[in-house]
N, C-alpha and C positions, 0 to 999 in steps of 0.2 A: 075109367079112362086109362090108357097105355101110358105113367107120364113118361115113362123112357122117348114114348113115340113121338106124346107131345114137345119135350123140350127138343128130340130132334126135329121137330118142325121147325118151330120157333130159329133155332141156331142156322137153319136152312134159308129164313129170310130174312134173318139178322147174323153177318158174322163174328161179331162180338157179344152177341148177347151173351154168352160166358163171362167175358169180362166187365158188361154191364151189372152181373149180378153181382160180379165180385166187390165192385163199385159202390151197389146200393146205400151201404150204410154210411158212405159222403154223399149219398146225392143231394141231399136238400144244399150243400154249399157248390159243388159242379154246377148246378144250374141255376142259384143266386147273383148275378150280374154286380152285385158288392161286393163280393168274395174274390180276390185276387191272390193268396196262398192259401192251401190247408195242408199244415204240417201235423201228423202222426208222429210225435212222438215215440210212442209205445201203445202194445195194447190199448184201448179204451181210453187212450191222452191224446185230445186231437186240440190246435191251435188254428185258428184262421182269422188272418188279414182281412181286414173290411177297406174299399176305399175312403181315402180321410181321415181311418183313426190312427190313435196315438200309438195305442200297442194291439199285439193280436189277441184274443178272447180265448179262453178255455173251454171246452166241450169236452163233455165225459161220454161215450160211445163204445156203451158194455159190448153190441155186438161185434167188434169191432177188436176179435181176439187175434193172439200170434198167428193161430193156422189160416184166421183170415187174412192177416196181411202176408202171409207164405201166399195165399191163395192167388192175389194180387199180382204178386210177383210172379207167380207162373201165367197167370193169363196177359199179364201185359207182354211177357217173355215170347207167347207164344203166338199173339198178335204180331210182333216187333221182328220176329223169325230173331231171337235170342235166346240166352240159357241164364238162367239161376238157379242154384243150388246153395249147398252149404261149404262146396268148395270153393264155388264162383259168385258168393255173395250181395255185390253190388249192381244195378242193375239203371243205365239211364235210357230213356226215349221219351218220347211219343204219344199220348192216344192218340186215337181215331180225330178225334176230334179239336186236336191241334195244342191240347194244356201240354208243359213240359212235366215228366215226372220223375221224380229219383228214389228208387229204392235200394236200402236196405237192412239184408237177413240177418239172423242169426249164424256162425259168430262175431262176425263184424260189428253187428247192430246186438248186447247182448241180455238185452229188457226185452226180447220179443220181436223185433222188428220196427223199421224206420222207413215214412213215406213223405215225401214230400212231392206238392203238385203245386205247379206254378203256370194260372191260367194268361189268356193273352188277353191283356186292356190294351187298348188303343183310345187315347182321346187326343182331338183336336183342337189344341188351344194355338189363342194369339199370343204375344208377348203382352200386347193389350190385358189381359184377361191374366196372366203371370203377375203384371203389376197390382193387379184390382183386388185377387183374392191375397195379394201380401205375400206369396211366394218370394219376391225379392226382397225384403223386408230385412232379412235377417240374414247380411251378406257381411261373413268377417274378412276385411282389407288385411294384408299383410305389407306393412311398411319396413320396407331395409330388409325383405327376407323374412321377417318375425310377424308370426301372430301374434293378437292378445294372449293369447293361451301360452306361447312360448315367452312374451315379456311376463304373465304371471310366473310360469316355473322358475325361470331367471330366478326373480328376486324373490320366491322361496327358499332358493338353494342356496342364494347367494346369504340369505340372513340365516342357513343353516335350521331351518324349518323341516325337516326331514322326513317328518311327518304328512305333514302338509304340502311338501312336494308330490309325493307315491300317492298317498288320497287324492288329489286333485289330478294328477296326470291318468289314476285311472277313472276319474269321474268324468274326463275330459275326452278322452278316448284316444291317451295318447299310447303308441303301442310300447311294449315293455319285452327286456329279456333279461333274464334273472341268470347269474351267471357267478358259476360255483365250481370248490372241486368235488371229490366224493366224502357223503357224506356233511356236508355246509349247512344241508336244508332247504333246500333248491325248491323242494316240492312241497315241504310243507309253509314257503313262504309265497309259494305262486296260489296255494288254498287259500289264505290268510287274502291277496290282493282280490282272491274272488268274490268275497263277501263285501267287496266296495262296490261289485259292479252292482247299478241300476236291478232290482227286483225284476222289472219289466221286461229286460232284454231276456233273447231268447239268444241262448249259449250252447255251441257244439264241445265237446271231449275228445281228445285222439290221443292215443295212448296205446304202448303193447302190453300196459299193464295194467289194471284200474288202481288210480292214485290219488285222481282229482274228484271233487265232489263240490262242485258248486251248491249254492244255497239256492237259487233260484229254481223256479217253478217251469220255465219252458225251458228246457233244457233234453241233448241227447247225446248218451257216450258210444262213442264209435269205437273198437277197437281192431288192432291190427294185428297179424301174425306176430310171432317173437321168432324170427330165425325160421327155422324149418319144422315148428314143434307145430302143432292143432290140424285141420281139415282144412280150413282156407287159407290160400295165397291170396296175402292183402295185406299192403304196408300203408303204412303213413301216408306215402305218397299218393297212393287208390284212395285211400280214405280222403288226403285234402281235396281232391281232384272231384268228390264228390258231394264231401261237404259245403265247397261253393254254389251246387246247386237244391241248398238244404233253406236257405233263407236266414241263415246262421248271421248274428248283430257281432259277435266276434266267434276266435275260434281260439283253443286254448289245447297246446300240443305239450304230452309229457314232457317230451324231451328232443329237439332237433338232433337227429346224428349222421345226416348224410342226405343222398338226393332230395331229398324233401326239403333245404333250406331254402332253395329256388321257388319252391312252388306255396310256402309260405310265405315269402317277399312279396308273393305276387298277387295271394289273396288278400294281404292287407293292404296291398296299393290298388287295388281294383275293389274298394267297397266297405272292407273289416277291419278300420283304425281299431286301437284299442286290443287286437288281441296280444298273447302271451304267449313262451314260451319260456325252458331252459334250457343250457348249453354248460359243455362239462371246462371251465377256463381260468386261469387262473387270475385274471387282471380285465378290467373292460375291453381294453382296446384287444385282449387277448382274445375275448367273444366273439368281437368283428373279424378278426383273423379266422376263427375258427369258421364261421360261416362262408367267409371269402373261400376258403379252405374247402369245404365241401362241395361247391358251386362247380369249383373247377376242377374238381374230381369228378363231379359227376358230367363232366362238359359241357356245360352249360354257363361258358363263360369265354365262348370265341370271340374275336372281335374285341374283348373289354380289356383291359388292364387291372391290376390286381386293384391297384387303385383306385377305377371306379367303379369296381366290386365293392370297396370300402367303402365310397361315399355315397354309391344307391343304396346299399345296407343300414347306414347310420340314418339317410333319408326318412327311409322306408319303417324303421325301428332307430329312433334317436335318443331312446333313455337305455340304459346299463346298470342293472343292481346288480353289487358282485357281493356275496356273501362268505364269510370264513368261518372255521371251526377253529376256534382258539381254547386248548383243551377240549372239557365239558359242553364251553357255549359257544352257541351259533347265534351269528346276528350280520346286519349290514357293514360292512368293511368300507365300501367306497360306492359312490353312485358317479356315472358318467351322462352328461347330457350334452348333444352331439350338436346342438343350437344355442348353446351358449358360446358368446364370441369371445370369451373372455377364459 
């Protein structure tokens, strides 16, 4: 048999059958009606969401190498009438058949490659039926403005528990921005907060340098150009814009230094309490400044007053660790917490 003739047949009555092949090695979760994400990690680390469970499942899927998820990326690319390469590494659409997918490449992506598919549930519930299986169940009231979670921090801080504030604000999922000048320890203290988070959550990296290294197991480091140096154009900003549609529980960015403080504001208020960042500042309220600061340099701040630039910032991210280097030692200097009335 001809197979050159054969698969042109085939691709002749199917026009994805290329991309179907590329597919293969997900298919038993694509067509599993329980499976509502499956993230690729890397090579042969594949994650997928079931409806109703608590966390998503690990799959090891040896077939399922870098060249294949290049492979992926060029056919869904070439369905989509788009381009990916290793210049133009990220990649969002479509299949055929209506899952959303986000890819990607190496160097952005730089274990191999990065895929994320996120298919479409639809259920029709009542409110009826909201109440019955406990969905309401577990509704925190905020009285006077404050959660329980924020009257816990309170009198943490307030009894100078220091400890026990940072541990519980990130076990809580409250967001955090650690805030240093050079050389404080900025990054080695945002490490150190990672190994509080949940085992279970699945954790995205963005960074122009590899710095961070979470201990968890579902996890994927994105990285960005540094300046004008490597083959792809891709900053911070492409990488958040595509890690929102990663299925990412938080997001944890080296370092905020411009356009992209807007558009990490905006994934932690649309879904990703609890993630982190650093900024280069010399006092808390200096932090806030600094962010207000890049907002409105990047312009993205018509219409607001600096003001409440300040107070959707503090909102948005309400804790401040500011760290000093005094001689030799680095350690916490001051924490600011933006809900405390006092």
């Amino acid at each position: 048999m001809n197979v050159a003739a054969g698969n042109k047949g085939r691709s002749a009555s199917n026009p994805y059958y290329f991309l179907d092949r590329a597919l293969e090695p997900i298919r038993d979760f694509l067509d599993d009606p329980l499976v509502v994400e499956i993230s690729v990690n890397k090579p042969g680390h594949v994650y997928v969401e079931r409806l109703g469970a608590d966390h998503m499942e690990f799959r090891q899927i040896p077939a399922l190498s870098a060249e294949e998820i290049q492979n992926v990326g060029e056919r869904v690319a070439g369905v989509t009438g788009q381009f990916i390469s290793r210049s133009k590494p990220i990649l969002s659409a479509a299949l055929p058949t209506g899952e959303r997918i986000q890819i990607v490449l190496p160097p952005a992506a730089p274990e191999g490659g990065s895929i994320s598919i996120r298919k479409q549930v639809v259920n029709n519930f009542t409110l009826e039926e909201y109440r019955d299986n406990g969905s309401l169940d577990r509704v925190s009231v905020a009285v006077g403005g404050l959660s329980d979670i924020d009257r816990e921090l309170i009198a943490l801080l307030r009894a100078n528990r220091i400890y026990d504030f940072i541990h519980t604000a990130i076990t809580k999922r409250v967001s955090i921005l650690i805030s240093g000048g050079t050389s404080s320890g900025k990054t080695t203290f945002l490490n150190a907060c990672l190994k509080s988070v949940d085992p279970h959550e699945r954790i995205l990296t963005l960074e122009d340098t590899r710095e961070l290294f979470p201990p968890q197991s579902n996890k994927v480091h994105l990285i960005a150009s540094k300046g004008d140096q490597g083959t792809a154009d891709v900053t911070i900003q492409n990488l958040l814009e595509a890690s929102l549609r990663m299925r990412p529980d938080r997001l944890f960015v080296g370092e905020i230094r411009g356009a992209e403080a807007f558009s990490f504001l905006r994934a932690i208020n649309t879904g990703h309490p609890g993630s982190m960042s650093t900024v280069h500042a010399d006092t808390p309220m200096g932090a806030y400044e600094q962010l207000a600061m890049m907002m409105q340099q990047a312009g993205m701040s018509a219409g607001f007053s600096k003001q409440d630039l300040m107070s959707y910032i503090q909102m948005v991210i309400p804790i401040v660790i500011q760290l000093r280097r005094d001689g030799g030692k680095r350690g916490v200097s001051e924490i600011f917490f933006a809900r405390d009335e006092t």
